[in-house]
C-alpha distance (Angstrom), angle and dihedral (degrees) to the residues before:
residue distance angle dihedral
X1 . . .
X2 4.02 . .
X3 4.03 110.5 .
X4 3.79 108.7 -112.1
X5 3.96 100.9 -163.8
X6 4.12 127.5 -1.1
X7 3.60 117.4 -164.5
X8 3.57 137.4 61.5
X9 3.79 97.0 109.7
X10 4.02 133.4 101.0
X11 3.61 110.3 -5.8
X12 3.60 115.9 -135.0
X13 4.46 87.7 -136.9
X14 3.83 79.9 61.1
X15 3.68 97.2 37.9
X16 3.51 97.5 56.5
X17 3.89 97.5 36.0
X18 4.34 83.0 60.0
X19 4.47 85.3 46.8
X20 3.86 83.5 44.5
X21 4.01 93.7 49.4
X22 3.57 90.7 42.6
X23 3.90 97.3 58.1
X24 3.52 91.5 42.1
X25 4.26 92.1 49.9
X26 3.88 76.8 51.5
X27 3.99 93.1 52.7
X28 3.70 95.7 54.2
X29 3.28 97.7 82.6
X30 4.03 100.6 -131.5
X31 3.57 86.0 118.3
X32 4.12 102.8 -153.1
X33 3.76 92.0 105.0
X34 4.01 106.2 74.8
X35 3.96 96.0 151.4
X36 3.64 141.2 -8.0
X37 3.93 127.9 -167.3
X38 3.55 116.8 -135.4
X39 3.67 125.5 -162.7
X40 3.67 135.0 -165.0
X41 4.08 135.5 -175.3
X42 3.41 133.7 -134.2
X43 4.24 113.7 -155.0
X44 3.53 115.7 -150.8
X45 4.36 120.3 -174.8
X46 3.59 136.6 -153.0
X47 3.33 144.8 -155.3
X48 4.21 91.6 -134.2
X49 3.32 138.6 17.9
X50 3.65 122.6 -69.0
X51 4.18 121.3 -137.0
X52 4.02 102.8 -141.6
X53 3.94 92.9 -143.1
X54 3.94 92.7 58.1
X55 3.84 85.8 55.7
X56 3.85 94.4 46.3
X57 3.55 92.6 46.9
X58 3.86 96.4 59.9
X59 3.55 83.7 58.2
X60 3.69 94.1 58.5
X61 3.68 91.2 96.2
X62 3.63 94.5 59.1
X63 4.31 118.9 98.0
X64 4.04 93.6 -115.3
X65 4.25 140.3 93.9
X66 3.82 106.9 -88.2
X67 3.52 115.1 -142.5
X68 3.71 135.9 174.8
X69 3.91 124.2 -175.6
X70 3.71 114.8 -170.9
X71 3.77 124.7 170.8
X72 3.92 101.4 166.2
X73 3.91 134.1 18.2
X74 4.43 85.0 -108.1
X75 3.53 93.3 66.2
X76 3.92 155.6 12.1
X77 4.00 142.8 -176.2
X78 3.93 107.4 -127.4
X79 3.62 132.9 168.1
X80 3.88 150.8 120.2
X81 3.82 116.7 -118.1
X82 3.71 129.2 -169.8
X83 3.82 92.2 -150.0
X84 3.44 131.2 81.8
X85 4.00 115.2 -166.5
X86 3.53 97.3 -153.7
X87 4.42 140.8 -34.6
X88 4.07 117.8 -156.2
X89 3.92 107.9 -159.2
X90 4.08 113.4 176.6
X91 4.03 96.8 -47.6
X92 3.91 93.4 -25.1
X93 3.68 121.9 116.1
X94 3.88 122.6 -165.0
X95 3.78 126.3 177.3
X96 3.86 122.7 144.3
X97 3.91 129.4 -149.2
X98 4.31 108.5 -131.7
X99 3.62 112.3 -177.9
X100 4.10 127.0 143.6
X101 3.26 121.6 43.1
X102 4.12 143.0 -168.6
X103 3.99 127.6 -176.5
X104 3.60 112.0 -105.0
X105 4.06 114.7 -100.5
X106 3.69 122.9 -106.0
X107 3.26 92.4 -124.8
X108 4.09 137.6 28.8
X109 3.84 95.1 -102.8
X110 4.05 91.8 47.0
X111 3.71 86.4 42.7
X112 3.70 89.0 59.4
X113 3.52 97.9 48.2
X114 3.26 95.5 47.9
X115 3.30 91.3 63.1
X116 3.65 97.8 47.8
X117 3.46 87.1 50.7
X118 4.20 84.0 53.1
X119 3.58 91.6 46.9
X120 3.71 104.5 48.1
X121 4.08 91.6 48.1
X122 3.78 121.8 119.4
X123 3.57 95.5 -165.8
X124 3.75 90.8 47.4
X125 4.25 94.9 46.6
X126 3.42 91.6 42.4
X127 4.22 90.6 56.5
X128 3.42 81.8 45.1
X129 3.68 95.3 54.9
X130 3.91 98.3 46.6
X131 3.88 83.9 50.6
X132 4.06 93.9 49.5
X133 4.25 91.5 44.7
X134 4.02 92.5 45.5
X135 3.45 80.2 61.1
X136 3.58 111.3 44.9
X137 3.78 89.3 51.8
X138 3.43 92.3 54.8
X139 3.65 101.9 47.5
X140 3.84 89.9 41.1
X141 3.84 83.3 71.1
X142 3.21 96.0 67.6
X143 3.62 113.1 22.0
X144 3.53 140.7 26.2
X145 3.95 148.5 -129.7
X146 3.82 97.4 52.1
X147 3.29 114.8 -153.4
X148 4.01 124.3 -176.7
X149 4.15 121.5 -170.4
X150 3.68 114.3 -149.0
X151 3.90 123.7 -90.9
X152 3.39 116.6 -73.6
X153 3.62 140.3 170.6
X154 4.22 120.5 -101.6
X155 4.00 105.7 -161.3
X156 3.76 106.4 -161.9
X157 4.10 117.3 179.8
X158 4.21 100.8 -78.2
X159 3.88 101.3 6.9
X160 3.91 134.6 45.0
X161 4.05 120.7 -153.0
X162 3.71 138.0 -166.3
X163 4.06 106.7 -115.7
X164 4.16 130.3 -173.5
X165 4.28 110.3 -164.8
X166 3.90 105.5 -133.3
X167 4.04 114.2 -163.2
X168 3.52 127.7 -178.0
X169 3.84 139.5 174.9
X170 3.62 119.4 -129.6
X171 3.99 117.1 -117.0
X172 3.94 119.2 -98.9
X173 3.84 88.0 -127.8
X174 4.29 88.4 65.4
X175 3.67 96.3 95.2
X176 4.06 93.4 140.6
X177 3.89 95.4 54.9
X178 3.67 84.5 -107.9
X179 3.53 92.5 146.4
X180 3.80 102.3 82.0
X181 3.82 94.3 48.9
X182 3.93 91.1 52.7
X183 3.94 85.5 54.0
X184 3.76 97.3 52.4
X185 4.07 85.6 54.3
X186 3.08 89.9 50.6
X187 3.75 124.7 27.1
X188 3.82 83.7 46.0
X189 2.84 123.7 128.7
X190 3.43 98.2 11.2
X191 4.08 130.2 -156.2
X192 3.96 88.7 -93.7
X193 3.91 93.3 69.2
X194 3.57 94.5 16.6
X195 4.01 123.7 29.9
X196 3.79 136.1 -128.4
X197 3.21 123.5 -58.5
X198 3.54 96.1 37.8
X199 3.65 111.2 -148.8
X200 4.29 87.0 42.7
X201 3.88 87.6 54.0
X202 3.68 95.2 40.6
X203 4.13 85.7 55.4
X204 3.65 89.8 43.9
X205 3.25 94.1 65.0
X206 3.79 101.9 32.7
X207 3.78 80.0 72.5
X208 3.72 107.7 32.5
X209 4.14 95.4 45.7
X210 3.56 111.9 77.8
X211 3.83 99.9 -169.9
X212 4.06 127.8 57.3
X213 4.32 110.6 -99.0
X214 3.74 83.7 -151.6
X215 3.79 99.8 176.3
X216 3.71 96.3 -11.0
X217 4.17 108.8 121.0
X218 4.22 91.0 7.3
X219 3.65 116.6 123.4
X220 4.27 122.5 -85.5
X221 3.71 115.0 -173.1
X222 4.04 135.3 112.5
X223 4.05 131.4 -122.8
X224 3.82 129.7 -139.0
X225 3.20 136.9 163.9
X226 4.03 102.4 -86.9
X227 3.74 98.0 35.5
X228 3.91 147.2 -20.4
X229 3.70 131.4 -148.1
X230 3.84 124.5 -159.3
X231 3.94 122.9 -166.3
X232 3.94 129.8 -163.8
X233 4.40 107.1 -96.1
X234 4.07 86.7 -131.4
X235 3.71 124.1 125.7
X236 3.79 86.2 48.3
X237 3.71 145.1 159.8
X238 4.08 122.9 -156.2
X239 4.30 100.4 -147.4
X240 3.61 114.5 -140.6
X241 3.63 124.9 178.3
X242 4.20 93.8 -93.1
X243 3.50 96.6 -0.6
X244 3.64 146.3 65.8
X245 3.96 131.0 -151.7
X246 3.89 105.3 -155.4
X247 3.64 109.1 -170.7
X248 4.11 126.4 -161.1
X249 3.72 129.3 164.7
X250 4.42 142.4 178.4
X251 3.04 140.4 -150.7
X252 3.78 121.1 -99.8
X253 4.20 117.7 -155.7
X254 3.68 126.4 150.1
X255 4.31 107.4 -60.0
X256 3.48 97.4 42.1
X257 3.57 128.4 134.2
X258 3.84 134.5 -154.0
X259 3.48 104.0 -126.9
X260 3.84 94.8 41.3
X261 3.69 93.7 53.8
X262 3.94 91.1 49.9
X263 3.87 89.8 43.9
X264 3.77 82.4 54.0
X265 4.16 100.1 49.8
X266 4.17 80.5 41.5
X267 3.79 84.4 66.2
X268 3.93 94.5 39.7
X269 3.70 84.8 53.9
X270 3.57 96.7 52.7
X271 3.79 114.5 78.6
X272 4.31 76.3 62.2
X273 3.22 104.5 36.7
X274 4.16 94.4 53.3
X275 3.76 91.2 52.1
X276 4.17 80.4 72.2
X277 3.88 94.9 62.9
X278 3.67 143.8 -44.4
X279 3.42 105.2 -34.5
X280 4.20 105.1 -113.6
X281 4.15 107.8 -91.0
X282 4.21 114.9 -107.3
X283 4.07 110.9 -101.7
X284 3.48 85.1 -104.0
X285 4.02 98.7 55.4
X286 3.78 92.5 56.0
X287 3.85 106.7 120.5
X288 3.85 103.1 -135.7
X289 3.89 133.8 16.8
X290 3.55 89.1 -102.3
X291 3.51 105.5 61.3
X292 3.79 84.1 50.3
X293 3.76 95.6 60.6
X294 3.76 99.5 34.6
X295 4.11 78.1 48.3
X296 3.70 86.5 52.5
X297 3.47 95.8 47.6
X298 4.04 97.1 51.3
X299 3.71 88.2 46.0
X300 4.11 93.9 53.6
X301 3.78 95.8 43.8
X302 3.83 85.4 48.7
X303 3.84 93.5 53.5
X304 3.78 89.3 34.5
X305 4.49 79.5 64.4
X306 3.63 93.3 -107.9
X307 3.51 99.4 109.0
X308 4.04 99.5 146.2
X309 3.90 116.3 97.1
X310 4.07 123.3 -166.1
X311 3.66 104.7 -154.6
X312 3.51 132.4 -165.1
X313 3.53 125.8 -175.6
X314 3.50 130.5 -109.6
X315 4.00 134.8 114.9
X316 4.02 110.2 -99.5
X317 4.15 84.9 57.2
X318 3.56 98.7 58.0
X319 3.85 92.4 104.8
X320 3.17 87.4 54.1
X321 3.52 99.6 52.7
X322 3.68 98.2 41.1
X323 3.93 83.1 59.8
X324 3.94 91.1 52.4
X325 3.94 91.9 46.0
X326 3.53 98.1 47.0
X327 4.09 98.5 39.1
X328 3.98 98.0 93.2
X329 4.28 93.5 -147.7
X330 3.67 85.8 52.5
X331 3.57 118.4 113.8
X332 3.63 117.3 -176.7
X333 3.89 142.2 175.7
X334 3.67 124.9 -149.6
X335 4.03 118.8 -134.8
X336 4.15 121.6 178.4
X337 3.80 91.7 -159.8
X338 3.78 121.8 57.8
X339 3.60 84.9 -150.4
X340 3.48 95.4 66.7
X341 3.78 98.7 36.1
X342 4.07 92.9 58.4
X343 3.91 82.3 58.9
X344 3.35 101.5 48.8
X345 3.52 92.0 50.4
X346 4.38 85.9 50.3
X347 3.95 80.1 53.0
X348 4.22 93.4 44.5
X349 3.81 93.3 54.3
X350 4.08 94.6 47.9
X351 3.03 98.4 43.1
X352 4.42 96.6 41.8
X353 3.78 90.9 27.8
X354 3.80 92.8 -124.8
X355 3.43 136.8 78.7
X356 3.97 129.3 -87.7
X357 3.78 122.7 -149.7
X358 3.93 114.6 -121.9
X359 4.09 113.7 -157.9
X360 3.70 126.2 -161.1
X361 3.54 141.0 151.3
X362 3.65 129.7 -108.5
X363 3.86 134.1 -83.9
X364 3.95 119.9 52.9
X365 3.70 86.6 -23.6
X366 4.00 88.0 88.8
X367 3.68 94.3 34.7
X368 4.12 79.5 62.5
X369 3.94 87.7 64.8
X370 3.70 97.9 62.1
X371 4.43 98.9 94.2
X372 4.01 85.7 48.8
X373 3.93 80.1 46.8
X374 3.45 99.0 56.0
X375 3.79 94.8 32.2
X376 4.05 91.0 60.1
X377 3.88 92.8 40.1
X378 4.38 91.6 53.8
X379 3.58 92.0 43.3
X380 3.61 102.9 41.3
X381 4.00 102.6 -119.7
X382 3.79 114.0 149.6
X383 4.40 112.4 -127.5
X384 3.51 134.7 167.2
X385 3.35 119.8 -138.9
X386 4.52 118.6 -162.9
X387 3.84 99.6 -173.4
X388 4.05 106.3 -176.4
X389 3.58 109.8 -146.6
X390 4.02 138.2 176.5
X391 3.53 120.6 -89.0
X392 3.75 116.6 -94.2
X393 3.72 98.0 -93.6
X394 3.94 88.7 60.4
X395 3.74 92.9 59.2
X396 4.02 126.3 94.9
X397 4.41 88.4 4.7
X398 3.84 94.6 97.3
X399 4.25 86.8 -97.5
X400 3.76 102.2 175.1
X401 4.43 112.0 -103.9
X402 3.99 84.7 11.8
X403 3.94 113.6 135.4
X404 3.46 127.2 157.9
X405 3.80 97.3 -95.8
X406 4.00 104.0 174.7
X407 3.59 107.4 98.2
X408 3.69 100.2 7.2
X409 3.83 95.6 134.1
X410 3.52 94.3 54.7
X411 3.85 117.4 -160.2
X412 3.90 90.1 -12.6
X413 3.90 100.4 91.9
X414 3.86 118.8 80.3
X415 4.18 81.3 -144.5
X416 3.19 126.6 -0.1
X417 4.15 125.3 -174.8
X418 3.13 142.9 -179.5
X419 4.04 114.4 -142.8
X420 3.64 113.7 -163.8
X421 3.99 123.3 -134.7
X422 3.86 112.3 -61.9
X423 3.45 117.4 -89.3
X424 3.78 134.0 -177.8
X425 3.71 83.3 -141.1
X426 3.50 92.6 76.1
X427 3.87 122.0 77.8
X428 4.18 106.6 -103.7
X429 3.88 87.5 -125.0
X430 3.58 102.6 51.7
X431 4.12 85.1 69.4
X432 3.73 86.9 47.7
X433 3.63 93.7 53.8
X434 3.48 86.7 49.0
X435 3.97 86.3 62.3
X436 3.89 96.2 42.1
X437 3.82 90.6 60.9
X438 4.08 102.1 36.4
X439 4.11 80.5 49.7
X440 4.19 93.2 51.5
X441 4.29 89.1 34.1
X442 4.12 82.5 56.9
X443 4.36 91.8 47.8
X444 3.83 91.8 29.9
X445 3.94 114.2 107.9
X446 2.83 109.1 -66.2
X447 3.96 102.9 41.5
X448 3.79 113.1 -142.7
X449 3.82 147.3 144.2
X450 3.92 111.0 -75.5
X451 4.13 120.5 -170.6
X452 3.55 129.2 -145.8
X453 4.16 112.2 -172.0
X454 3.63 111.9 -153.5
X455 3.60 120.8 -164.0
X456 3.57 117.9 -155.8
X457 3.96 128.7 -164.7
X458 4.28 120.1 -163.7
X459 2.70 128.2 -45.0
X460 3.64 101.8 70.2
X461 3.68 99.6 157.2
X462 3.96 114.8 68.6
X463 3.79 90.8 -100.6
X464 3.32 128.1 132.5
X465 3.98 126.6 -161.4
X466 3.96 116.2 61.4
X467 3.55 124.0 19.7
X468 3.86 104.8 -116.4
X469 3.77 103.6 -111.1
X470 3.88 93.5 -2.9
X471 3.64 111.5 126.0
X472 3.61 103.3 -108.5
X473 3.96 91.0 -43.5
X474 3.68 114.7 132.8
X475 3.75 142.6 -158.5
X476 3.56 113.4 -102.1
X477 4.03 117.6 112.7
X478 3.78 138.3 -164.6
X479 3.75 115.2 -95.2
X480 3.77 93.4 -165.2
X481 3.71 86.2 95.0
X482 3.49 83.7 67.0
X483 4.14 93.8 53.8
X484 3.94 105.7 92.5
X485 4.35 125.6 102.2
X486 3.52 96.5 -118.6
X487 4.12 89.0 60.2
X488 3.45 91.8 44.5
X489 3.53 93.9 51.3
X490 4.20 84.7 44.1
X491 3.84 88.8 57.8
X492 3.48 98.5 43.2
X493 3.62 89.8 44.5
X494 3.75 136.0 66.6
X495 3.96 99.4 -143.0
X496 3.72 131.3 97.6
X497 3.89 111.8 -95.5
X498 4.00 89.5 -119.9
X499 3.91 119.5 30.2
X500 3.75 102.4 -159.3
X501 3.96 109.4 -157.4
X502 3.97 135.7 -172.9
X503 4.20 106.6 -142.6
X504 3.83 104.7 -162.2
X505 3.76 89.9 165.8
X506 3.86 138.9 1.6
X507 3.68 90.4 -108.5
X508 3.60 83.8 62.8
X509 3.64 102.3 53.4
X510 4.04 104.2 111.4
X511 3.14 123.1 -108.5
X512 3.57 109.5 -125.8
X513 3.92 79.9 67.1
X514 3.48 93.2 65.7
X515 3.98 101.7 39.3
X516 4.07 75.5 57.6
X517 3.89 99.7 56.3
X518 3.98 94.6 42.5
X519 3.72 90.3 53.4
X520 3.75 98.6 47.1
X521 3.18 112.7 125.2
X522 3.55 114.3 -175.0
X523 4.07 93.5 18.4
X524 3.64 123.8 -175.1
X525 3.55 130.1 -165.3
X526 4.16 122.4 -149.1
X527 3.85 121.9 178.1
X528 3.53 115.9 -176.1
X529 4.11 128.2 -179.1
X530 4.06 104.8 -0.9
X531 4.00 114.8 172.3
X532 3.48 109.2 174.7
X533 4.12 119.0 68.0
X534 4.02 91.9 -133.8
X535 3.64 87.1 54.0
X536 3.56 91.6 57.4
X537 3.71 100.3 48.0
X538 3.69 95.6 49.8
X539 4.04 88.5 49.8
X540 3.94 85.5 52.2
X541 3.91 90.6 43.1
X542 3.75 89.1 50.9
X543 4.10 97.3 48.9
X544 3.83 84.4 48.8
X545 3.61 96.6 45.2
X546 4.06 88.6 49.5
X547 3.82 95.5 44.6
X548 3.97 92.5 -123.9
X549 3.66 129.3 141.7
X550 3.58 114.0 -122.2
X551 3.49 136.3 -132.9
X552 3.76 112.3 -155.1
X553 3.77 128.7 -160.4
X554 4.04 120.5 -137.7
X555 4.27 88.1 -111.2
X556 4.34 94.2 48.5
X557 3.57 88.0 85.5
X558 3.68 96.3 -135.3
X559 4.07 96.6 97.4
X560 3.39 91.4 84.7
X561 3.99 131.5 51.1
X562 3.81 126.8 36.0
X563 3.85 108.1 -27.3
X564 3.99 107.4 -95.9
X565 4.17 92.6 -172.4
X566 3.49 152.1 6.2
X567 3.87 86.9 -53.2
X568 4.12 117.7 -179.3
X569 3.67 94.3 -140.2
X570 3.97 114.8 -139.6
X571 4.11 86.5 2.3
X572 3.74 87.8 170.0
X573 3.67 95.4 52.7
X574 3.91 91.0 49.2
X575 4.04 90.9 50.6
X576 3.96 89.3 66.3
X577 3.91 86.6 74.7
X578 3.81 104.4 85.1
X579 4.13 83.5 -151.7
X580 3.80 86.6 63.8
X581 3.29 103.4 34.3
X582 3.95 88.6 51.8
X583 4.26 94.0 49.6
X584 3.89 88.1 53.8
X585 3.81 98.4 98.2
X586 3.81 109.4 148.6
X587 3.60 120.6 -173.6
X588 3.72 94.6 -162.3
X589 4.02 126.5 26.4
X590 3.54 115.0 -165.3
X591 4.10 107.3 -172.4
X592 3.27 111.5 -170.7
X593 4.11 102.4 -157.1
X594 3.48 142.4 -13.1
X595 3.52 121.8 -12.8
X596 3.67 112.3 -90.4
X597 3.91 138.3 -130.4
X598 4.01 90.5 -94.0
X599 3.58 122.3 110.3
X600 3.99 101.2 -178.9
X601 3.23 84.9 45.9
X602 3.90 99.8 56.4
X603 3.82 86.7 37.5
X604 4.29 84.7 60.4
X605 3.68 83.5 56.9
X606 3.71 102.5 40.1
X607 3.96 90.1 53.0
X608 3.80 95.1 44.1
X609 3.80 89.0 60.8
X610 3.57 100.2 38.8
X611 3.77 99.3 39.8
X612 3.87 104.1 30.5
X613 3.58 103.3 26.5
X614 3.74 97.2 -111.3
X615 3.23 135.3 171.9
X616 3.28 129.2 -111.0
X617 4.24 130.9 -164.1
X618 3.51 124.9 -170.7
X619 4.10 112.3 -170.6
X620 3.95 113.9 173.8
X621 3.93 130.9 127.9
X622 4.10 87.7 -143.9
X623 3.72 113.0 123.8
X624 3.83 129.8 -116.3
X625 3.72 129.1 27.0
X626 4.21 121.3 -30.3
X627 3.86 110.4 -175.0
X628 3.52 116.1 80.9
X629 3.70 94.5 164.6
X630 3.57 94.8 49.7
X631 3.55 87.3 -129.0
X632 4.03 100.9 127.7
X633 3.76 124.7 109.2
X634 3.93 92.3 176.2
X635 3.64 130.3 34.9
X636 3.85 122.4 173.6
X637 3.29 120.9 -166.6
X638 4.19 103.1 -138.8
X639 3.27 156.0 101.8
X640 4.32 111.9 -81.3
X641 4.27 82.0 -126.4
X642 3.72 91.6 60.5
X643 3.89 91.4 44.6
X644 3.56 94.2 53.0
């Protein structure tokens, strides 16, 4: 059957809070926690029932053990795991330590380095090595003659792993076949669905999991009377009458990251997940520059949390709705009057507590949003409204369902914007920035409706080729405005591009913020337009108490007077040597207020995020919108005092 809604699984919030805790249970220096597994699930509905074997059978194909476990006609354990946990033939042990993994490349060359990449990782040998000496131990209990192969890499269909072959010889003394029973108690579960130590993993995760891993990571195998052979349940799926659970987890050790180690279960999920539907098209595969940004669009609402679309037909949308159709956490709703739709979407956001996104075309079909407008702006309930519109041109010529839509909801809109027609001229994460703050002006205090007008050119339809009706012009676009290290890290990741947060309190300050700061590296502090004098000496206590040189502007207050920091004198002056400007490559920024009157300066930061994959945190209390460059990954909206 066709999947009617995916999503509703792991959060990434709670994903990354568990990666967070992890590294910081690491940090404390106790030592007893050297790696935890952490799993997450992925829910995807149907319209009908779906029969467990037809699933597992698609799967056949796939380099794995296929196993199905199914007690009652409601529901069944399926899946097809790379990892055995352990096979006794005559005397002969077998097991094998997996632990590390990369996707496979697209092409032979990528594969390659990929793996190279895999092979020559500390992180990823050092997983691999907790993994392989679990299991040693364990075996060495009950057998003898350990023997370990060197590490190698296991390439499976969509992911690639670092692997050690473990044999072993069963003891003289087993005359009962006791052997394979004193493995399952205590191979399982092993470090690669559990962690190392055991019973401080297992708690981890008792509290950091918030649903049940049933059968996920238990052992799948058979016995007879010559042999038995037992695999790992990972790579699995929990079958449901009209829904499936598919499960996926990785390893967490000192060095890893949050959005890596999603990416990573992402690709586990895969070789499951694509057997649901077409598997969504790369950025870069997207016919015409305006499925990319509507695709953008739909992708940072979704990661923003609002992830439910009320569509209502009409042409100039149909990017729009493409993106919403094809996105598989998308849930949507379809409404024929815009009337209607702006309502539902009032309803939506009190009765989920966040906003919904309501699509139409253009004409009168936005002007039909305006009581839903002003309902959700007097009462306070956040809305998002995507209003297609024609291009420029088309506007104030008599162009049939062509209004002037900019403005049109007067003072009701918490934000209102009005986009432009995508263009490959403009840097991919200035529209995503766009997003970020139209998502955080909609939750901000107060609540309301915000509207973002998006004017679309041909070709509507994701086509590529000739642009209907455009002279010979066709639809291919530049993906260099793709090309910078903060996209990359946005399409590798899972995150929003900017996290806007509210700091009442230092407690409150999260804590992904400061895992960033104490790993900085090459830090750099920039504080721009400071008014008050308290505000000034906590942003000079702050740069001391970090160890970063600062980087003042002429209106912070602290250019003048006895130096009160590590203060770059005449930083502006310096930045007109291309030498210095070029050795200025901060790994963190820290800017501590508005943005100042320096443009070297803000260049220094724009190119650190976009070329190294900086990041970049913006703290001020000021209201409205503080990121020109669309260079922030962090923005917190507070006082410098509070910060500190």
């Amino acid at each position: 059957p066709v999947a009617r809604e995916a999503g509703g699984g792991t959060p990434f919030v709670e994903w990354r809070a568990g990666v967070l805790g992890a590294l910081a249970k690491f940090e404390d220096g106790e030592g007893e926690l050297r790696k935890v597994v952490l799993a997450r699930n992925h829910k995807v509905t149907f319209g009908e029932d779906v029969q467990p074997l037809d699933v597992l059978l698609k799967l056949r194909t796939h380099r794995g053990y296929l196993f199905c476990l199914q007690p009652s006609q409601h529901g069944a354990f399926i899946g097809c795991t790379p990892e055995p946990l352990f096979k006794i033939a005559k005397d002969t042990i077998e097991t094998m330590a997996i632990a590390g993994t990369r996707p496979r490349g697209a092409t032979a060359a990528q594969d390659a380095e990929l793996e190279e990449e895999l092979v020559a990782s500390a992180k990823d040998n050092y997983e691999n090595e907790v993994t392989a000496r679990y299991i040693q131990e364990r075996v060495g209990a009950v057998a003898q003659d350990i023997s370990t192969s060197d590490i190698f890499v296991l390439k499976l269909r969509h992911v690639q792993h670092l692997a050690r072959r473990i044999r072993a010889v069963r003891r003289p003394s087993d005359k009962d076949g006791q052997t394979f029973i004193g493995l399952l108690q205590t191979l399982n579960p092993t470090p690669a669905v559990c962690g190392e130590s055991r019973p401080v993993a297992t708690e981890f995760i008792r509290r950091q999991e918030r649903f049940d891993r049933g059968f996920y990571g238990g052992p799948v195998g058979f016995v007879s009377s010559v042999s038995c052979e037992f695999a790992v349940g990972i790579r699995s799926v929990l079958c449901e009458p009209r829904a499936l659970h598919v499960y996926a987890g990785a390893g967490i050790v000192p060095g890893s990251d949050p959005d890596s180690e999603w990416a990573e279960t992402d690709h586990k999920m895969r070789p499951i997940l694509q057997l649901l539907g077409s598997p969504a098209p790369s950025l870069r595969e997207l016919p015409n520059i305006n499925a990319l940004w509507a695709t953008m669009v739909v992708e940072e609402l979704c990661r923003s949390g609002v992830s439910h679309f009320v569509v209502c037909p009409g042409s100039r949308s149909t990017p729009l709705a493409v993106a919403v159709a094809r996105h598989r956490s998308a849930t949507s709703s379809v409404q024929h009057d815009e009337r209607s739709a702006g309502y539902y979407a009032v309803g939506y956001a009190k009765a989920r507590g966040f906003a919904a996104a309501v699509i139409v075309t253009s004409g009168t079909a936005v002007a039909n949003l305006l009581p839903a407008v002003v309902e959700a702006s007097q009462q306070g309930v956040p809305m998002i409204l995507l209003t297609a519109d024609r291009p420029p041109e088309l506007r104030d010529c008599g162009a049939n369902q062509a209004i002037m839509q900019p403005g049109i909801f007067g003072a009701y809109p918490r934000y209102a914007k009005d986009m432009g027609c995508p263009s490959d001229t403009i840097p991919a994460g200035t529209l995503l920035s766009d997003i970020d703050f139209a998502v955080r002006c909609a939750h901000g205090a107060p609540c309301g409706p915000v509207h973002l007008n998006l004017p679309f050119r041909e070709n509507l339809a994701p086509d590529a080729g000739a642009v209907r009706d455009g002279g010979g012009r066709t639809a291919a676009w530049d993906a260099r405005c793709l090309e910078s290290s903060d996209m990359a890290r946005w399409e590798r990741g899972a995150e929003p591009h900017a996290a806007y947060a509210v700091v009442q309190h230092a407690a409150s300050v999260d804590a992904e913020l400061l895992l960033i700061l104490r790993r900085a590296r090459a830090g750099l502090v920039v504080v721009g337009q400071v008014t008050s004098a308290d505000e000034r000496a906590s942003a000079a206590w702050l740069a001391t108490h970090l160890g970063w040189p600062v980087m003042a502007d002429v209106q912070s207050g602290l250019t003048t007077g006895p130096p009160t920091c590590a203060l770059l004198a005449a930083a502006d002056q310096m930045l007109l040597s291309p030498a210095i400007a070029d050795a200025v490559r901060p790994d963190v920024v820290l800017q501590l207020g508005v943005r100042g009157v320096s443009k070297r300066v803000a260049t220094v930061v724009a190119r650190a995020v976009a070329e190294d994959d900086a990041r970049h945190i913006v703290v001020t209390d000021a209201p409205g919108r503080h990121d020109p460059s669309a260079s922030a990954t962090h923005l917190l909206s507070c006082s410098i005092d509070s910060f500190a």
